[in-house]
NUFI-284162 format. One line per field, with one value per residue: residue in one letter; x, y, z of N, C-alpha, C, O in turn. Coordinates in steps of 0.001 Angstrom, whole numbers, plus 500000, padded with zeros to 6 digits. Last residue first. Layout:
N
aa	[A, ...]
nxx	[X, ...]
nyy	[Y, ...]
nzz	[Z, ...]
caxx	[X, ...]
cayy	[Y, ...]
cazz	[Z, ...]
cxx	[X, ...]
cyy	[Y, ...]
czz	[Z, ...]
oxx	[X, ...]
oyy	[Y, ...]
ozz	[Z, ...]
END
This chain:
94
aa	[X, X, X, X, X, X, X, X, X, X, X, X, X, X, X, X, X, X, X, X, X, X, X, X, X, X, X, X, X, X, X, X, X, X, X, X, X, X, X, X, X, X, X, X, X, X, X, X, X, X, X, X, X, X, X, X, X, X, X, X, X, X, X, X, X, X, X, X, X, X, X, X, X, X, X, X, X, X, X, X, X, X, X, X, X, X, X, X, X, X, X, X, X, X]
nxx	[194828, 193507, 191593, 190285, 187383, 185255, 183849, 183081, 181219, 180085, 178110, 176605, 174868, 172285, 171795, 171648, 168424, 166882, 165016, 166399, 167682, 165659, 164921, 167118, 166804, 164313, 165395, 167723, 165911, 164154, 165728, 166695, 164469, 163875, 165987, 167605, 169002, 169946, 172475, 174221, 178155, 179808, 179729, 179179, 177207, 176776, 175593, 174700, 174465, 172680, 172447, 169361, 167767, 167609, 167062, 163907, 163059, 161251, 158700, 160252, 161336, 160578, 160375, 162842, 162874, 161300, 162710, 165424, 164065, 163010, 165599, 166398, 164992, 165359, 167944, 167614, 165930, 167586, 169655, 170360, 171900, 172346, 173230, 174806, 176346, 179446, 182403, 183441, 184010, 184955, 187313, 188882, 189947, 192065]
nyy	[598575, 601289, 601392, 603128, 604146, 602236, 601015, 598584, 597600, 595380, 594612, 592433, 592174, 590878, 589209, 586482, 588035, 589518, 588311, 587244, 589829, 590693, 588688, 588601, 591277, 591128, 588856, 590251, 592437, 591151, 589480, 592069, 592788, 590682, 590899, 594074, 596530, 599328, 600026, 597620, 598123, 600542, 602520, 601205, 600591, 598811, 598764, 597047, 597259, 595268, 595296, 595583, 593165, 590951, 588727, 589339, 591205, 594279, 595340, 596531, 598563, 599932, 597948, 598360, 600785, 600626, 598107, 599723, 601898, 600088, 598636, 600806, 601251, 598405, 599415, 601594, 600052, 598043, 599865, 602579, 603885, 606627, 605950, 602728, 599092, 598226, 596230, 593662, 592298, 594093, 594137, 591684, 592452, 593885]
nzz	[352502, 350339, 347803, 344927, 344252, 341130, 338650, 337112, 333851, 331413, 328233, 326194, 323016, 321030, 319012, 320136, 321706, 321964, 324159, 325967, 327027, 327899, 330114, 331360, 332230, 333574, 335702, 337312, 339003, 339701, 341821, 343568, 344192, 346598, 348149, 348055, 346688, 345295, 344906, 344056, 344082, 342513, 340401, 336980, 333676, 331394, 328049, 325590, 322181, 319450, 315737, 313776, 311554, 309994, 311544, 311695, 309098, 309881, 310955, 313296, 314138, 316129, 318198, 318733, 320014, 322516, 323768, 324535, 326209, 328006, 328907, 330100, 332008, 333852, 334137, 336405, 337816, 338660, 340322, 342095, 343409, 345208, 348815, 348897, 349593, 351120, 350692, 351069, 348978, 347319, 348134, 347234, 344969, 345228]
caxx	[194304, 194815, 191693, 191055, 188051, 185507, 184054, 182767, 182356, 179935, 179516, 176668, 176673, 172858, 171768, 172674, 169676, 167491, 164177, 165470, 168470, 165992, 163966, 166563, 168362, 164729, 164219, 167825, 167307, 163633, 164953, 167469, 165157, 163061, 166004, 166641, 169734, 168025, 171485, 173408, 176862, 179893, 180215, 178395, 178622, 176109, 177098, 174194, 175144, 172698, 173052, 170756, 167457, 168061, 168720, 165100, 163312, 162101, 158950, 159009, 162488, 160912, 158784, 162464, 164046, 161190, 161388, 165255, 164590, 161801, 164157, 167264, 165178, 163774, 167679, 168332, 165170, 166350, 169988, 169362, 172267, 171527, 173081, 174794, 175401, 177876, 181230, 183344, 183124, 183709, 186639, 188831, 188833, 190870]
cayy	[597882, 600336, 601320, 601819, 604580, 602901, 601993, 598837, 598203, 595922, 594889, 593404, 592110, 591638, 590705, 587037, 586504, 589723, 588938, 586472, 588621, 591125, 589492, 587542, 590913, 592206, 589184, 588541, 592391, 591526, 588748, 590640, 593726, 591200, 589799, 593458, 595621, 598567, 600072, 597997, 597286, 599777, 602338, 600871, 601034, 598991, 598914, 597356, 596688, 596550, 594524, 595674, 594100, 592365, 589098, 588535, 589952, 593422, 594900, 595530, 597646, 600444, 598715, 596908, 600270, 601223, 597800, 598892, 601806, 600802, 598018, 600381, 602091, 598853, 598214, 601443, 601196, 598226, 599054, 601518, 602984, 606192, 606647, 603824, 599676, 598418, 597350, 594571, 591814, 593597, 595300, 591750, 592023, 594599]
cazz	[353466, 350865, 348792, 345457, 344528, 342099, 339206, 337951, 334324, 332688, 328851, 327433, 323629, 322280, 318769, 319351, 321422, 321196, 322842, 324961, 326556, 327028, 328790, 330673, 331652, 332678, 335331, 336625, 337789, 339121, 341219, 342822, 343652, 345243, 347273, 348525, 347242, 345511, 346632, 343777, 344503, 343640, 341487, 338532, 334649, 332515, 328820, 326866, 322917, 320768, 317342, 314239, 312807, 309846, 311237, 312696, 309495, 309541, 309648, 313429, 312933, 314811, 317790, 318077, 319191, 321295, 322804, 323318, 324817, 327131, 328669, 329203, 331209, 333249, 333478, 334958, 337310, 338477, 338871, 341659, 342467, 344551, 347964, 349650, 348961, 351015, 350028, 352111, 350426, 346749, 348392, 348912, 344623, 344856]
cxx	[195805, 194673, 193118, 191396, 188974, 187006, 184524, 184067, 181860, 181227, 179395, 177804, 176062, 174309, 172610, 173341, 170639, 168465, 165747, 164902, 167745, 166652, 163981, 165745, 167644, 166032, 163806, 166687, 167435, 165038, 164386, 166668, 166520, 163909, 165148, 166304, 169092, 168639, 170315, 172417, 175859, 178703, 180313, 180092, 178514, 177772, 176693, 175363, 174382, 173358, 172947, 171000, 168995, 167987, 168729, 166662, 164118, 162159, 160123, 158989, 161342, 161166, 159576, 161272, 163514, 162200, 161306, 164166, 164747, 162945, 163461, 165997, 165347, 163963, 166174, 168011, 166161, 165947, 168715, 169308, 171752, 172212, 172260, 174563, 174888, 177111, 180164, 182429, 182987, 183182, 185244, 187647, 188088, 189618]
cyy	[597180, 599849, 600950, 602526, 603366, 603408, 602209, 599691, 599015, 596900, 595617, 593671, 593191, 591389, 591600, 588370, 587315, 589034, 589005, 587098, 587769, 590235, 590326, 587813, 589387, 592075, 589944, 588737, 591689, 592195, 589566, 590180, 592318, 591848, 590236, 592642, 593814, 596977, 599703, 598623, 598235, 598487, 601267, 601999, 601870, 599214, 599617, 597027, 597922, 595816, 595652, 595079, 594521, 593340, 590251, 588871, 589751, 592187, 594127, 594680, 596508, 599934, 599190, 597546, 599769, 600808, 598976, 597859, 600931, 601192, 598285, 599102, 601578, 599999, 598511, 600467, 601574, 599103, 598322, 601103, 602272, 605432, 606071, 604386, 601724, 599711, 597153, 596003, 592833, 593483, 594942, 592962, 591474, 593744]
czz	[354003, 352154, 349496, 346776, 345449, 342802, 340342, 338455, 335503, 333088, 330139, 327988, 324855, 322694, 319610, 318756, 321045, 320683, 321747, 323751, 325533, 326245, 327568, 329537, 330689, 332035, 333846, 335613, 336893, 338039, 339821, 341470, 342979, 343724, 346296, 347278, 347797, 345859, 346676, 345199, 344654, 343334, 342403, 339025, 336096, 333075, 330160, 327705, 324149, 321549, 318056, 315407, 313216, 310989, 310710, 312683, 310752, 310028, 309418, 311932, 312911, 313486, 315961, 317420, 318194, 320163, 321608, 322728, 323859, 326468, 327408, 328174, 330000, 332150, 333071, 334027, 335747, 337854, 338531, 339975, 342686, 343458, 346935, 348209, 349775, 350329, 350290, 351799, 350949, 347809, 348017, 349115, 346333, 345046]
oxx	[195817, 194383, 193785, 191488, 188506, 187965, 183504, 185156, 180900, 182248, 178592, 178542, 175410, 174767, 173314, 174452, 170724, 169159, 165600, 164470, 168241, 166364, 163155, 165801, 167752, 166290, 163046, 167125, 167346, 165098, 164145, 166975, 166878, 163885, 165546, 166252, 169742, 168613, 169609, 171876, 176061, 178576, 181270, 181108, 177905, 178835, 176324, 175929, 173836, 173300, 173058, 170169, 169857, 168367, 169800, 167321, 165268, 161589, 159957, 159253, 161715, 161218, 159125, 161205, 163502, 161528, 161259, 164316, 164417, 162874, 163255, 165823, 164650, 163150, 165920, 167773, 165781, 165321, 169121, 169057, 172109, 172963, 171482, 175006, 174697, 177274, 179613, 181887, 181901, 182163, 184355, 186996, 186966, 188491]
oyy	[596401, 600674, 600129, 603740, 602798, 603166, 602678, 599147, 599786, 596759, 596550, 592715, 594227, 590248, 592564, 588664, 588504, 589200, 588450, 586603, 587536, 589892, 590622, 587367, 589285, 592938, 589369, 588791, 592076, 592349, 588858, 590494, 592046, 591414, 590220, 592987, 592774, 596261, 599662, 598004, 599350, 598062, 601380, 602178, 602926, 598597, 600791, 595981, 599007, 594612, 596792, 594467, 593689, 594494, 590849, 589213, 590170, 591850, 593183, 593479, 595455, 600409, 598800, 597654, 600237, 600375, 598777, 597086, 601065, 600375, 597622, 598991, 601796, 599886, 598851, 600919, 601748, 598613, 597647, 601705, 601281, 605997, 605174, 604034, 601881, 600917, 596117, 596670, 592818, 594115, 595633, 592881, 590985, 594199]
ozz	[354956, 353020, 348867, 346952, 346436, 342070, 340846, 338638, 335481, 332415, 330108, 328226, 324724, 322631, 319308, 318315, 321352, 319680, 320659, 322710, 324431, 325098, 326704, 328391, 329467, 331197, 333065, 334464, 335728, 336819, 338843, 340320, 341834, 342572, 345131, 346097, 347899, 344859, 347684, 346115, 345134, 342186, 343169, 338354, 336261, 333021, 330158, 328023, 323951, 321801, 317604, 316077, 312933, 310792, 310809, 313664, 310619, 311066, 308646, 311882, 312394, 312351, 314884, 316195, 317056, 319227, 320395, 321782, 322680, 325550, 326391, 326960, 329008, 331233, 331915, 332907, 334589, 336914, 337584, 338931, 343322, 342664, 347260, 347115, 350980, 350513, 349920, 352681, 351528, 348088, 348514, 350156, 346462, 345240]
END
């Protein structure tokens, strides 16, 4: 399976940018809510990103700005955050 990774290209719509930017403005609004609270009262969010394949916004930018919004969140919520991935697709026989 893991031979299909090399060989997958990006097609259609899976732009993980724009998910991630989503995922973004929810959990500022989130935070916006719990503003009053201390640091540890705030709850944990978990961010469960689930793909077909490789991302078709594919271009180094589009790299950079993934890494980018994962960090930003990552920083804002430290310890708060658990991410979990799961990638999708139709097995192959080669």
């Amino acid at each position: 399976m893991l031979h299909q990774l090399k060989k997958a290209r990006p097609r259609s719509h899976g732009n993980y940018v724009k998910s991630l930017e989503f995922a973004e403005q929810i959990i500022s609004h989130e935070l916006a809510l719990y503003a009053d609270l201390d640091e540890e009262d705030i709850p944990r969010f978990m961010l469960i990103f689930i793909s077909d394949g490789r991302p078709s916004d594919c271009k180094p930018e589009n790299e950079v700005s993934r890494e980018s919004i994962v960090a930003r969140i990552a920083y804002r919520l430290k310890s708060k955050l658990t991410v979990q991935g799961m990638g999708l697709g139709v097995a192959t026989m080669n």
